[in-house]
Backbone of each chain as ProteinMPNN parsed JSONL, in Angstrom:
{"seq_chain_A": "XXXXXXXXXXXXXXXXXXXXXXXXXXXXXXXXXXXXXXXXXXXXXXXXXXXXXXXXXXXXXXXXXXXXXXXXXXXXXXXXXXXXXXXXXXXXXXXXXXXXXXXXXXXXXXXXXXXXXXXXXXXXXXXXXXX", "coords_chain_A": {"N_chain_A": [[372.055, 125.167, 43.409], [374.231, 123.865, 44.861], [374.623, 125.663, 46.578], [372.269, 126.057, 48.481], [372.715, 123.606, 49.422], [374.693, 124.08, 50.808], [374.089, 125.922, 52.824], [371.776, 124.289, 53.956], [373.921, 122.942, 54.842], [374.977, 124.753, 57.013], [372.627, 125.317, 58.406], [372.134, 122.765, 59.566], [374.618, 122.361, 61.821], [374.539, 124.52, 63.041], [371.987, 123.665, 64.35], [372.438, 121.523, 65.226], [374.473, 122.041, 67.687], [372.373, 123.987, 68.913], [370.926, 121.429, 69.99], [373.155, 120.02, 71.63], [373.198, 122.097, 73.924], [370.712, 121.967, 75.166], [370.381, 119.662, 75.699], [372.756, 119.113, 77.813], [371.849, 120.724, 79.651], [369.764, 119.323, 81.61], [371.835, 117.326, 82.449], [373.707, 118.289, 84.088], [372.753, 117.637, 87.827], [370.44, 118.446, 90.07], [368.169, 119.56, 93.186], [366.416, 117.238, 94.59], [363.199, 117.225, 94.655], [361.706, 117.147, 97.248], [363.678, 117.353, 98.911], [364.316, 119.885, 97.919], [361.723, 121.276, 99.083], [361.848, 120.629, 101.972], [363.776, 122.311, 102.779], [362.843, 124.9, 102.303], [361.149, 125.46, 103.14], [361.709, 125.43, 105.907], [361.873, 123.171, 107.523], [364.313, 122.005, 107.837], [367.529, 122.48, 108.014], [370.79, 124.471, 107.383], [373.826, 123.035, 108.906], [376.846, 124.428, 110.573], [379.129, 122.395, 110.663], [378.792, 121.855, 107.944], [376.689, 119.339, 107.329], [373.433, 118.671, 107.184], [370.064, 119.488, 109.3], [367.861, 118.901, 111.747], [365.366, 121.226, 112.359], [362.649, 121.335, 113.334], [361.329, 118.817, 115.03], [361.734, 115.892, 113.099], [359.828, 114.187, 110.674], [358.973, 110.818, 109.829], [359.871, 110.263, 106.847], [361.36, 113.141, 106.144], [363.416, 112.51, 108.197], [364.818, 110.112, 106.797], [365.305, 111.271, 104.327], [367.317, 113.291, 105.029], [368.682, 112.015, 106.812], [370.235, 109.658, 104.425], [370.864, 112.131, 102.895], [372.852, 112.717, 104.355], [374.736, 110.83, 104.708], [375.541, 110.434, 101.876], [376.632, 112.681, 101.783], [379.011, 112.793, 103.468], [380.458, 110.792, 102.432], [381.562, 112.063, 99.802], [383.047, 114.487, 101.087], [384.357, 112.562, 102.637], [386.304, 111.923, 100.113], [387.188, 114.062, 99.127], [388.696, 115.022, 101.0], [390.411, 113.33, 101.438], [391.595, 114.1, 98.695], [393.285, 116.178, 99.235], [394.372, 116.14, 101.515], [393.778, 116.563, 104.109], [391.84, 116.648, 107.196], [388.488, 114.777, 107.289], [386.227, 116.258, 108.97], [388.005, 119.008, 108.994], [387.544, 119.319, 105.736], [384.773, 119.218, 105.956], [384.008, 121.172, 107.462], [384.73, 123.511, 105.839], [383.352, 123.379, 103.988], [380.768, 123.369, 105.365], [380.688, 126.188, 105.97], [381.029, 127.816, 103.777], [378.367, 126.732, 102.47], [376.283, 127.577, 104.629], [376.671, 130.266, 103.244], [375.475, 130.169, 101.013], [372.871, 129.572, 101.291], [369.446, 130.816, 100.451], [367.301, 133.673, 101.215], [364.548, 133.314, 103.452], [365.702, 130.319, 103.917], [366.746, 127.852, 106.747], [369.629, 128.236, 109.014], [371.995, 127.211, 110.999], [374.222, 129.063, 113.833], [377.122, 129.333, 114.872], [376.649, 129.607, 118.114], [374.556, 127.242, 118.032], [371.651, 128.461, 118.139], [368.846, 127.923, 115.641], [368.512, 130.036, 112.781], [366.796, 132.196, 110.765], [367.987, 132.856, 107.084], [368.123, 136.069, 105.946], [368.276, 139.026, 104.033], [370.79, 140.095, 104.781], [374.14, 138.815, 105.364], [375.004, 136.059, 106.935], [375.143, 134.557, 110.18], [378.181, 133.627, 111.154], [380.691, 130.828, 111.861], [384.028, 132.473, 112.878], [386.307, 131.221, 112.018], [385.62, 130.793, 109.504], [385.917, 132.018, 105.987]], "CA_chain_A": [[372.064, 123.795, 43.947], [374.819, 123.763, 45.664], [374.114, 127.147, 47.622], [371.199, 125.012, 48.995], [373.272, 122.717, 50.082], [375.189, 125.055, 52.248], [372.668, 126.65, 53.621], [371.589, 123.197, 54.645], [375.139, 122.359, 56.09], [375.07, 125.837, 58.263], [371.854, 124.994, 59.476], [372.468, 121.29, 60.556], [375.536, 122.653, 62.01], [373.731, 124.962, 64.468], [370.625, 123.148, 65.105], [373.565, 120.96, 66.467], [375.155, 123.186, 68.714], [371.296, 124.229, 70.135], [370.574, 120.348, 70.802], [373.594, 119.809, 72.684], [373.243, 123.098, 74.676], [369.684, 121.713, 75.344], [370.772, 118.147, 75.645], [373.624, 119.2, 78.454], [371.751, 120.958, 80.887], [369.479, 118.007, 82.013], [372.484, 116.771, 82.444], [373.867, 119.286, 85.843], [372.46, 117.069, 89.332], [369.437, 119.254, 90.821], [368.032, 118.725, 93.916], [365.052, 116.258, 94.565], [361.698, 118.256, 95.198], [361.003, 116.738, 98.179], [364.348, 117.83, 99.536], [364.033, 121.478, 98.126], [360.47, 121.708, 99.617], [362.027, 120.728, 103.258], [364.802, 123.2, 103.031], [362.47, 126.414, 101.885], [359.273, 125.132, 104.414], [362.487, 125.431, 107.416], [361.815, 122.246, 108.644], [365.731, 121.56, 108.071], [368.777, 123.811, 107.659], [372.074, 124.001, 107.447], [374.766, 123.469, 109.928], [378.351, 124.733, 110.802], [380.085, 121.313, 110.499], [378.824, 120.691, 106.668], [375.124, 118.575, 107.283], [372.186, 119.062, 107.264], [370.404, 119.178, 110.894], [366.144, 119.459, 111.579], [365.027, 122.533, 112.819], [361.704, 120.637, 114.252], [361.517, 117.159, 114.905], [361.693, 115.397, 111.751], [359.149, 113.148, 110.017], [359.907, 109.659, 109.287], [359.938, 110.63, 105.245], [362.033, 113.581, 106.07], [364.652, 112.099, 108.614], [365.217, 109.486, 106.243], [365.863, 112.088, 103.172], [368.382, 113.874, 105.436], [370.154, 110.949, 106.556], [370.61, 109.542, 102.865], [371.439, 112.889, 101.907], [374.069, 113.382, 104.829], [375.576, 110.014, 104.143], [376.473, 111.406, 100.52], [377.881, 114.47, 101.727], [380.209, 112.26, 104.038], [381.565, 110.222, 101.34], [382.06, 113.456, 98.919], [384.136, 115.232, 102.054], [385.979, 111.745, 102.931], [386.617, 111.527, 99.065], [388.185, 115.213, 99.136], [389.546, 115.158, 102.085], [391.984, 112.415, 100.904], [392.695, 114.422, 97.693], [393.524, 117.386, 99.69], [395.688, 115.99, 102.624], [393.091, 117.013, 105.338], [390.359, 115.488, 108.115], [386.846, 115.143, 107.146], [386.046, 117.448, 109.485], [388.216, 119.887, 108.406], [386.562, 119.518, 104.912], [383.297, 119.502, 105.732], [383.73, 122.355, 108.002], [384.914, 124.223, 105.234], [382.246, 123.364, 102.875], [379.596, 124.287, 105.86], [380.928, 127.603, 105.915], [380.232, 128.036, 102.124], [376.344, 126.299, 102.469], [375.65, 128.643, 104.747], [376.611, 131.033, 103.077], [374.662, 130.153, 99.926], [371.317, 129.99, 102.063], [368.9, 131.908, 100.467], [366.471, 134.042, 102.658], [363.918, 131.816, 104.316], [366.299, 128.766, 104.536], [367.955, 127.874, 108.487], [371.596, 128.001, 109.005], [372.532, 127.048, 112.445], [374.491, 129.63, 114.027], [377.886, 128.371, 115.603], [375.827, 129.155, 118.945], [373.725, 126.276, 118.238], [370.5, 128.761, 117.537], [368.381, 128.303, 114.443], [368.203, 131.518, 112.339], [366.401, 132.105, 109.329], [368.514, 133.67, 106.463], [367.417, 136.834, 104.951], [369.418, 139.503, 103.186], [372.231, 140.372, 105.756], [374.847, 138.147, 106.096], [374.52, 134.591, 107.844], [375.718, 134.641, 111.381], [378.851, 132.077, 110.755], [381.733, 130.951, 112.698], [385.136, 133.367, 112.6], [387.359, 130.759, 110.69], [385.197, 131.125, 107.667], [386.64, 132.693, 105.001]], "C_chain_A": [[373.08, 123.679, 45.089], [375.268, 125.087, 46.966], [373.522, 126.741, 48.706], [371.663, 124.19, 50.095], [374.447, 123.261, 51.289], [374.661, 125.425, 52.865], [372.647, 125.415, 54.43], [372.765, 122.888, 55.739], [374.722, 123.344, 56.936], [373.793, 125.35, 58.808], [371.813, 124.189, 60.462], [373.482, 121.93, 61.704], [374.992, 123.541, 63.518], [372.848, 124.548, 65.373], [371.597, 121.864, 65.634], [374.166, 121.339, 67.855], [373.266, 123.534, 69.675], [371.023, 122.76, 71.062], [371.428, 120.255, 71.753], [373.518, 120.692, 73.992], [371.487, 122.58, 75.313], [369.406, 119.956, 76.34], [371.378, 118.36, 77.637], [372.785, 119.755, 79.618], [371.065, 120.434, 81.952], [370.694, 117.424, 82.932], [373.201, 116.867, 84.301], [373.06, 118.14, 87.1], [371.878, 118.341, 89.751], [369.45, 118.984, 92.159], [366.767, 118.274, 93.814], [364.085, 117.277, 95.215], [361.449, 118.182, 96.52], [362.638, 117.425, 99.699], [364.487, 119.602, 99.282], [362.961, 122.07, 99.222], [361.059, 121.875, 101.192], [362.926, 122.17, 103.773], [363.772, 124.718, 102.852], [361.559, 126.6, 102.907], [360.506, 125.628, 105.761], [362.135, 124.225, 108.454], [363.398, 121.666, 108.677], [366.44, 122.662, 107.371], [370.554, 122.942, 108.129], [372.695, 123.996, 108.48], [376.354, 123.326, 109.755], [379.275, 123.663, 110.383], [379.775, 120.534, 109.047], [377.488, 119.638, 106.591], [374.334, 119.207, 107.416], [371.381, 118.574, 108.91], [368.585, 119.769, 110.79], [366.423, 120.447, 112.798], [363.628, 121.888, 113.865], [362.229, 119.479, 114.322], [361.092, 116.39, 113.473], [360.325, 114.724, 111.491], [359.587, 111.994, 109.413], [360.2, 109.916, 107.839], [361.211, 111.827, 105.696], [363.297, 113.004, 106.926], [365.094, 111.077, 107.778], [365.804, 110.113, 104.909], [367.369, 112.271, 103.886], [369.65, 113.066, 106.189], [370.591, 110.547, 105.124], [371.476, 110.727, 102.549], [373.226, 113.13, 103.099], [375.285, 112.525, 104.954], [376.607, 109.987, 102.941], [377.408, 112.134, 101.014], [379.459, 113.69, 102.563], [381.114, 111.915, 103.292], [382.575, 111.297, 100.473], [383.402, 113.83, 100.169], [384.848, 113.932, 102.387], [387.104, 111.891, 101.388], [387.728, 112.63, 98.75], [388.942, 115.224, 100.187], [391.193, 114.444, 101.755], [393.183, 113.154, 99.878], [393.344, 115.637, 97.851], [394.355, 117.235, 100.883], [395.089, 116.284, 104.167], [392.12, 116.308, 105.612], [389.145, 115.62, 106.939], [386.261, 116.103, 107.616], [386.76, 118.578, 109.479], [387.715, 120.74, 106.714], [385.312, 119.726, 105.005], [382.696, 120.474, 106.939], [383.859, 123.503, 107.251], [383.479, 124.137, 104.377], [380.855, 123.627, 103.481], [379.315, 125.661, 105.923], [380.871, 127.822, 104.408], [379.187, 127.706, 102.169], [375.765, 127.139, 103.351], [375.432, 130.154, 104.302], [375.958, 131.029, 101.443], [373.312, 129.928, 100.261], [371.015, 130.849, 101.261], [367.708, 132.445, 101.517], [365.226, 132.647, 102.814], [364.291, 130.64, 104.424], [366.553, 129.012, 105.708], [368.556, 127.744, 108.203], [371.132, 127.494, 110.424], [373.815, 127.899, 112.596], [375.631, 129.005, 114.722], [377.716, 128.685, 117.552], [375.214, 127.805, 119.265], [372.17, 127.018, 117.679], [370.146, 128.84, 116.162], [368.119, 129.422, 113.502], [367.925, 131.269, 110.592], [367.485, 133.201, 108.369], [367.642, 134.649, 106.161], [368.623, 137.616, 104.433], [370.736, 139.834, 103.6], [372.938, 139.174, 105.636], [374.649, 137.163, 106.975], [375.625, 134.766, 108.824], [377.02, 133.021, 111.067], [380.405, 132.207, 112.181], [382.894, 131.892, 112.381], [386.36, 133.077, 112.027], [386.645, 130.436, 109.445], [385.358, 131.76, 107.532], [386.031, 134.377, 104.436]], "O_chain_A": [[372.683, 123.395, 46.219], [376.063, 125.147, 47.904], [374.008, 126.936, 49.82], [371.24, 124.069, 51.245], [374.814, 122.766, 52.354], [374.935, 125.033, 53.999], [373.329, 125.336, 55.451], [372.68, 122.677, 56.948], [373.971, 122.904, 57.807], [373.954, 124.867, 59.929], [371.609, 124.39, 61.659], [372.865, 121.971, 62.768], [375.084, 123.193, 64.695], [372.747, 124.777, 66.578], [371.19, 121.302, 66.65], [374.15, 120.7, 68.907], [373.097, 123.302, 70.872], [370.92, 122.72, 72.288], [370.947, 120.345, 72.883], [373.74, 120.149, 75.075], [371.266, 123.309, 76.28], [368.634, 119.469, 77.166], [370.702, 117.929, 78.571], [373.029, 119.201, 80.69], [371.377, 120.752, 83.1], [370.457, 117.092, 84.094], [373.218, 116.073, 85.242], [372.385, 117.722, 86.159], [372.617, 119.322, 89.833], [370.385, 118.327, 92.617], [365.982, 118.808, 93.031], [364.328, 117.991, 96.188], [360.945, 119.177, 97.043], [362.529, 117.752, 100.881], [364.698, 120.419, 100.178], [363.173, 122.999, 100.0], [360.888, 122.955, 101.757], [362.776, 122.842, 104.793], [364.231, 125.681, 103.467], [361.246, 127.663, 103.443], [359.969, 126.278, 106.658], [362.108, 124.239, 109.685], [363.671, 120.868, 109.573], [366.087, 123.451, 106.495], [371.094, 121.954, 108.627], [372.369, 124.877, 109.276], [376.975, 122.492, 109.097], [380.251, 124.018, 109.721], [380.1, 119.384, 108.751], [377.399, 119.103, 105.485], [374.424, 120.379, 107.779], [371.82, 117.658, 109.606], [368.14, 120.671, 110.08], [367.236, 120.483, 113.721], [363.696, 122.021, 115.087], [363.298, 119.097, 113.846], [359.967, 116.519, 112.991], [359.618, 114.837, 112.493], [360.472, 112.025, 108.557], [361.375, 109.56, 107.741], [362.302, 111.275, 105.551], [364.341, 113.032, 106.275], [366.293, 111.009, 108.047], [366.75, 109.525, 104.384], [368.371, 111.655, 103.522], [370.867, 113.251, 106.222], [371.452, 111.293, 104.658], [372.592, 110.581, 102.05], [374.321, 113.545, 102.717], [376.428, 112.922, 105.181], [377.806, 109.711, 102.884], [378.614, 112.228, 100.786], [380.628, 113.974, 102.3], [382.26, 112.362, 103.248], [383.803, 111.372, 100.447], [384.552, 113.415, 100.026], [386.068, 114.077, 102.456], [388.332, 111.951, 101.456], [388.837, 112.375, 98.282], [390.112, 115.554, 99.995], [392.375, 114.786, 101.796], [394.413, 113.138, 99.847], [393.912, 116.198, 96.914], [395.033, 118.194, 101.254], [395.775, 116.244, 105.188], [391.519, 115.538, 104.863], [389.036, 116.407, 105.998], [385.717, 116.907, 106.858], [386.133, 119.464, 110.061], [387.571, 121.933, 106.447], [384.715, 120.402, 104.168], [381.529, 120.599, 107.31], [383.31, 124.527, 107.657], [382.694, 125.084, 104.323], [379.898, 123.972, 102.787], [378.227, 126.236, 105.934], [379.784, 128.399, 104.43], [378.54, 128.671, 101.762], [374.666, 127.571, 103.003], [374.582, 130.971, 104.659], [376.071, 132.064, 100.787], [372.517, 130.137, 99.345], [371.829, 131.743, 101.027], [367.279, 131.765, 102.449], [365.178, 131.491, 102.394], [363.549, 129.791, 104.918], [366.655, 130.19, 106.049], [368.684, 127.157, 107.129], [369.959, 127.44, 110.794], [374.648, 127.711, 111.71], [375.276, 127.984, 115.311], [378.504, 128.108, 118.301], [375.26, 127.271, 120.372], [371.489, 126.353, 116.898], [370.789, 129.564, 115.402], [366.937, 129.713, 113.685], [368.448, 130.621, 109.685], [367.782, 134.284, 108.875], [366.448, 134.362, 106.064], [369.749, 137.124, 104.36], [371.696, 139.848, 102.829], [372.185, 138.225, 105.856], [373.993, 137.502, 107.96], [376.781, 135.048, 108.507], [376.746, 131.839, 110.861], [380.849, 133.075, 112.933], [382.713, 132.253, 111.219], [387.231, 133.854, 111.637], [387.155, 129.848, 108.491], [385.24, 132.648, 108.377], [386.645, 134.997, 103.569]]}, "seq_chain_B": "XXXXXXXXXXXXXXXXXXXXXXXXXXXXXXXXXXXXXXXXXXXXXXXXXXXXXXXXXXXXXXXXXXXXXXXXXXXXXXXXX", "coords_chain_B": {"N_chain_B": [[471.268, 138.056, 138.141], [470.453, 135.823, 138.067], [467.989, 136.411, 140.09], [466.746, 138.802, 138.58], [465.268, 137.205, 136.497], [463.843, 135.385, 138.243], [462.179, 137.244, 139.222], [460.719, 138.436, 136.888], [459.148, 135.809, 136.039], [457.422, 135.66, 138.58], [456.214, 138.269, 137.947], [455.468, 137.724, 135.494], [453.418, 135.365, 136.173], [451.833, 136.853, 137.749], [450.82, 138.671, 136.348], [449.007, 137.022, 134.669], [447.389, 135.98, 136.283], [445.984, 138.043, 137.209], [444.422, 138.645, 134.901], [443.194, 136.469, 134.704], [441.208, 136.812, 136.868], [440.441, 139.229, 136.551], [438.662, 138.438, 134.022], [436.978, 136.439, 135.176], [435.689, 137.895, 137.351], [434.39, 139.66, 135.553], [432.689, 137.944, 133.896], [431.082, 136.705, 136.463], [429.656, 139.196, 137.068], [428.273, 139.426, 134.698], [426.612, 137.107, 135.404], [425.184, 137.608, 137.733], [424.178, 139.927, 137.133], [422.018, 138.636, 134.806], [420.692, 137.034, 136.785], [419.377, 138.408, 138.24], [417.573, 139.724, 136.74], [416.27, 138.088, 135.75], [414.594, 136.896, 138.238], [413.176, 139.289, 138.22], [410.714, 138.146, 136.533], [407.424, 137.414, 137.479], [405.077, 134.473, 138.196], [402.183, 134.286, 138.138], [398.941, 132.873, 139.101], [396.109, 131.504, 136.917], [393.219, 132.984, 137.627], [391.115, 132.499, 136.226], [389.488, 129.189, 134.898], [391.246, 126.807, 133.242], [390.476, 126.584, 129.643], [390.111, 124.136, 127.172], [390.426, 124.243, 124.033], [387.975, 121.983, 121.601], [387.709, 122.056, 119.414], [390.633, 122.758, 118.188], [391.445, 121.211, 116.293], [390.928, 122.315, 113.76], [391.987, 124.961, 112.152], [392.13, 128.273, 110.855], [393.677, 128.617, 108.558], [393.672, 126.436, 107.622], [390.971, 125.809, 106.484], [391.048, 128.118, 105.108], [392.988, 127.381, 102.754], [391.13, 125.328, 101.844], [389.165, 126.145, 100.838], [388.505, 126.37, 98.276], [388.553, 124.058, 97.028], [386.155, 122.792, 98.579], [384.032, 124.599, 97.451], [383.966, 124.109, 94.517], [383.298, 121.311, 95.074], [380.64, 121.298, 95.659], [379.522, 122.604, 93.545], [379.573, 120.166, 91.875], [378.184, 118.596, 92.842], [375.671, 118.838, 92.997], [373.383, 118.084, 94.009], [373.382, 117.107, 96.443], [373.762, 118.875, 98.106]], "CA_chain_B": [[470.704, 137.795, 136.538], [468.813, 134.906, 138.44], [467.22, 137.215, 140.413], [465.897, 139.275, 137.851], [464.613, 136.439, 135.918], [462.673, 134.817, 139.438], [461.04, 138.47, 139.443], [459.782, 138.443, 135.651], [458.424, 135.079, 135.961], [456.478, 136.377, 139.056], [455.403, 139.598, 136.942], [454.495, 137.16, 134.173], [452.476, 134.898, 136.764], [451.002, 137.495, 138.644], [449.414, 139.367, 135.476], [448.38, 135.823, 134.398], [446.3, 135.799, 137.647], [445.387, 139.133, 136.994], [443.688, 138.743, 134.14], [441.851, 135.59, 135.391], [440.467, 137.33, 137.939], [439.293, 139.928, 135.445], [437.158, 137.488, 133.56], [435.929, 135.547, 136.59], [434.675, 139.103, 137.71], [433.214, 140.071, 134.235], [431.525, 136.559, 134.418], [430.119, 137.212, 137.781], [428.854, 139.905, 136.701], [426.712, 139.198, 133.894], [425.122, 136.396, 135.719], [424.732, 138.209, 138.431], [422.751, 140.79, 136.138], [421.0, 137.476, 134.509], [419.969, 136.26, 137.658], [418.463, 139.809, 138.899], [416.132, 140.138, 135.493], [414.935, 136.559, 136.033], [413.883, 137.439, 139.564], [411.883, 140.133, 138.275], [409.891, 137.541, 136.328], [406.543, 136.844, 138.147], [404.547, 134.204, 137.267], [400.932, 134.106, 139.1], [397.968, 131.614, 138.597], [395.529, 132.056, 136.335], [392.138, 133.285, 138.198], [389.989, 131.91, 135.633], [389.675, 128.106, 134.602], [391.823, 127.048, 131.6], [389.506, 125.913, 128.305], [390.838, 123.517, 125.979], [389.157, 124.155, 122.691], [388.572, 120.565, 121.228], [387.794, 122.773, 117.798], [391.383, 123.291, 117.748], [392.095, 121.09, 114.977], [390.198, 123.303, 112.246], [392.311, 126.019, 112.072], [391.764, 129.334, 109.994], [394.626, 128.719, 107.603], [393.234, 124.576, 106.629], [389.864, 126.552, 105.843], [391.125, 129.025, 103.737], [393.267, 126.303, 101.973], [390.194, 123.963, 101.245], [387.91, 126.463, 100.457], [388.244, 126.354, 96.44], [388.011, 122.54, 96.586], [384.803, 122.564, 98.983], [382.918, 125.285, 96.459], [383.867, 123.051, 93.347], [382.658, 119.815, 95.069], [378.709, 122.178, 96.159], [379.188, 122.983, 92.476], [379.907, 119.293, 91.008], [377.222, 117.654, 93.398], [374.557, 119.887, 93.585], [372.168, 117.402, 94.703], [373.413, 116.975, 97.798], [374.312, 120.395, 98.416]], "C_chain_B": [[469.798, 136.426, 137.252], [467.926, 135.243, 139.39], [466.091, 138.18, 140.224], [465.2, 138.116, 136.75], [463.593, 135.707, 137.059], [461.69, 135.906, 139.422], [460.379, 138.274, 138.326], [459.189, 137.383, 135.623], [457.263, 134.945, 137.135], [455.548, 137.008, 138.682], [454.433, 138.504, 136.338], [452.977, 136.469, 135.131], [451.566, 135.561, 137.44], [449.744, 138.325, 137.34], [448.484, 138.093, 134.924], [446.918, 136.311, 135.36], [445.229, 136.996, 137.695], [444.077, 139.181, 136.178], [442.25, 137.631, 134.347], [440.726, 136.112, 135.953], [439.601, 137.925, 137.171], [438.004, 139.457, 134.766], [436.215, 136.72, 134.509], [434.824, 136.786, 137.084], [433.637, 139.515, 136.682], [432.114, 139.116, 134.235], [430.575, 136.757, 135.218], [429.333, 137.976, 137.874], [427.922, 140.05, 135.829], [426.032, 137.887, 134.44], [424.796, 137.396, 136.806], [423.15, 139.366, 138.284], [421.525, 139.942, 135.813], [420.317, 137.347, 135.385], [418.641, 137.383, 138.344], [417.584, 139.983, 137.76], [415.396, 139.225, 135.594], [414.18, 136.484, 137.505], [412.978, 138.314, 139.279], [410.498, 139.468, 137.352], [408.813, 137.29, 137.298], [405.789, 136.277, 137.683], [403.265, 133.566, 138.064], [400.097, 133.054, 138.535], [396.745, 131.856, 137.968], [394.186, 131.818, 137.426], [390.736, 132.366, 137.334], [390.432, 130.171, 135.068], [390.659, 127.871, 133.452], [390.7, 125.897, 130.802], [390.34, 125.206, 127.28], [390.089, 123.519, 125.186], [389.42, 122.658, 122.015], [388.507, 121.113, 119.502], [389.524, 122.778, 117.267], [392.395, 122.556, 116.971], [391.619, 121.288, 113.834], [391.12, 124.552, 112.534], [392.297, 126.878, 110.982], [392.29, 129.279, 108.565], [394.087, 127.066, 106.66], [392.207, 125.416, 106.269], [390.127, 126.898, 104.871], [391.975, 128.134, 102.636], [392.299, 125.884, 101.379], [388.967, 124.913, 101.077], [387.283, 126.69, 98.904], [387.79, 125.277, 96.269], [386.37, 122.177, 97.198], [384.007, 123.377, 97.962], [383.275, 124.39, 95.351], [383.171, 121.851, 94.169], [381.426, 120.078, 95.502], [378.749, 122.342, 94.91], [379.072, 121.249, 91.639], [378.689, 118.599, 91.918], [376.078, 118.045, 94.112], [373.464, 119.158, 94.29], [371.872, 116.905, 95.693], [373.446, 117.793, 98.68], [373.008, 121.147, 98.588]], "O_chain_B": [[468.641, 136.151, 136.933], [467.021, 134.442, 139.62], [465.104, 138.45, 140.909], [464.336, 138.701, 136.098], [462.459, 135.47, 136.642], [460.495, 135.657, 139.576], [459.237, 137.87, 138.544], [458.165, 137.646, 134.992], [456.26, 134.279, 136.878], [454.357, 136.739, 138.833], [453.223, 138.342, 136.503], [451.823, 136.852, 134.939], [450.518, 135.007, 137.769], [448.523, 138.486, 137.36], [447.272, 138.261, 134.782], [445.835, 136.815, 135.065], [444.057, 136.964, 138.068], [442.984, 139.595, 136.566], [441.032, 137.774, 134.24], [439.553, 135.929, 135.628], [438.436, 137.586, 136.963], [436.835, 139.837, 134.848], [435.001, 136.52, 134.478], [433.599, 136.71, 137.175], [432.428, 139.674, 136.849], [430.933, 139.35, 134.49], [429.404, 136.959, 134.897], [428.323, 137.823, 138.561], [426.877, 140.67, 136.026], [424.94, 137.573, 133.966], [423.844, 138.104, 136.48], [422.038, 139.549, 138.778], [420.385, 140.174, 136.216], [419.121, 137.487, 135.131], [417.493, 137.182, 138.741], [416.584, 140.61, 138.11], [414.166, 139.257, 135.57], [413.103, 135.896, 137.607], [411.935, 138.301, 139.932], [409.415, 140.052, 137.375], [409.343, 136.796, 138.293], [405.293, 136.816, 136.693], [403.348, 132.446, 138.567], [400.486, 132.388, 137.576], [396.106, 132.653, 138.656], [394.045, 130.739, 138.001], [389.743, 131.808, 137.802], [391.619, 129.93, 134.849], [390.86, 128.826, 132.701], [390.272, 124.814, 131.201], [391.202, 125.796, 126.628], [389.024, 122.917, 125.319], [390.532, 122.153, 121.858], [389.158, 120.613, 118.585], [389.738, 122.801, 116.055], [393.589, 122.823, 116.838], [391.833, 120.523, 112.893], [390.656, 125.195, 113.476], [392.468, 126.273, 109.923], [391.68, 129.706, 107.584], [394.158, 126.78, 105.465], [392.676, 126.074, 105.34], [389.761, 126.414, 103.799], [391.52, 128.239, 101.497], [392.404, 125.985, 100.156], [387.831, 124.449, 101.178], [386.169, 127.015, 98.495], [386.801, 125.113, 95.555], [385.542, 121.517, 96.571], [383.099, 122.682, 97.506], [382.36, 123.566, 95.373], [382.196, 121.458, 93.526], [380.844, 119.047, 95.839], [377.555, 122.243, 94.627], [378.326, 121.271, 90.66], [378.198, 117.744, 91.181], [375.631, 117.796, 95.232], [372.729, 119.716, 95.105], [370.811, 116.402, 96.064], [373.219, 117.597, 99.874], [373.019, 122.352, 98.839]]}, "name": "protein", "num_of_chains": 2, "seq": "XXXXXXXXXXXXXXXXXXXXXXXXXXXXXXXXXXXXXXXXXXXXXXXXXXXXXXXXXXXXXXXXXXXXXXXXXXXXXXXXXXXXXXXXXXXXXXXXXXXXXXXXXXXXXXXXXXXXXXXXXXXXXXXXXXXXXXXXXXXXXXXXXXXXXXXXXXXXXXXXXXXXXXXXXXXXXXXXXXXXXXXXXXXXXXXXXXXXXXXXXXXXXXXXXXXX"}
């Protein structure tokens, strides 16, 4: 009887531990489909200063994603910037030089040229004060 | 005896003077030197335009500073990222 009843506890006990592990990763901020799709298609890529920047001429649906989304990113980099003692544009030059360098192949970077370049497995052409 | 005391206070004044001189000359002489090395300074015009980078308040060292906090805040807000 009371064997049973252990058993029972250890089970509850785990099938706890799976829900939250199940529960939690929902949880993480993705990105929106409609903004993955633009980024993999190369109709927008990344650039040097931290935004996002079209590669063609936009579409009203997409220039309106990529403003929205580059409004966010402003706030985020004013928000650090403060808690870090530095510009905006020093933050969100830093944090362009990391996004390009998390490109995977067929995304754009922007090159600190100005030319569009598709990633692939080499190394993303980046400016010479990234890290 | 006040004869030989008018002479030693001569002596005394004259090495006084002596020694002046000495340093005035030593003096003279290292600017003199100074002045001849700074003459060999030349300082021509630059041939090419001068560029003011307006980049040049990102510098290499704020980067590498803020580059732990920019990958945590691509990791905490992936959805913008």
């Amino acid at each position: 009887m009371f064997d049973t009843m252990k058993k029972n506890k250890a089970l509850a006990v785990i099938g706890g531990l799976v829900l939250t592990a199940v529960v939690a990763v929902p949880v993480m901020a993705q990105r929106d489909p409609a903004y993955e799709a633009a980024r993999s298609s190369g109709l927008i890529g990344e650039k040097p200063d931290g935004y996002l920047g079209y590669v063609t001429s936009p579409s009203p649906a997409i220039k309106a994603l990529v403003e929205d989304i580059n409004i966010k990113r402003k706030a985020a980099y004013t928000r650090k910037a403060q808690e870090t003692n530095s510009t905006v544009e020093q933050f969100a030059f830093t944090s362009g030089c990391n996004l390009i360098l998390r490109t995977v192949p067929g995304e754009k970077y922007q090159t600190p040229a100005g030319t569009w370049n598709t990633r692939d497995s080499s190394a993303p052409v980046r400016d010479s004060r990234c890290p | 005896m006040t004869m030989y005391q008018t002479s030693q206070l001569t002596d005394r004044a004259y090495d006084a003077i002596r020694r002046n001189m000495r340093s005035l000359t030593t003096t003279g002489l290292i600017l003199g030197v100074l002045t001849g090395l700074s003459a060999c300074v030349q300082v021509s015009a630059p041939d090419k335009p001068i560029v003011i980078n307006l980049n040049i308040n990102i510098k290499q060292e704020v980067v590498y500073r803020l580059d732990g906090d920019a990958k945590s805040l691509i990791n905490e807000e992936a959805d913008i990222f």
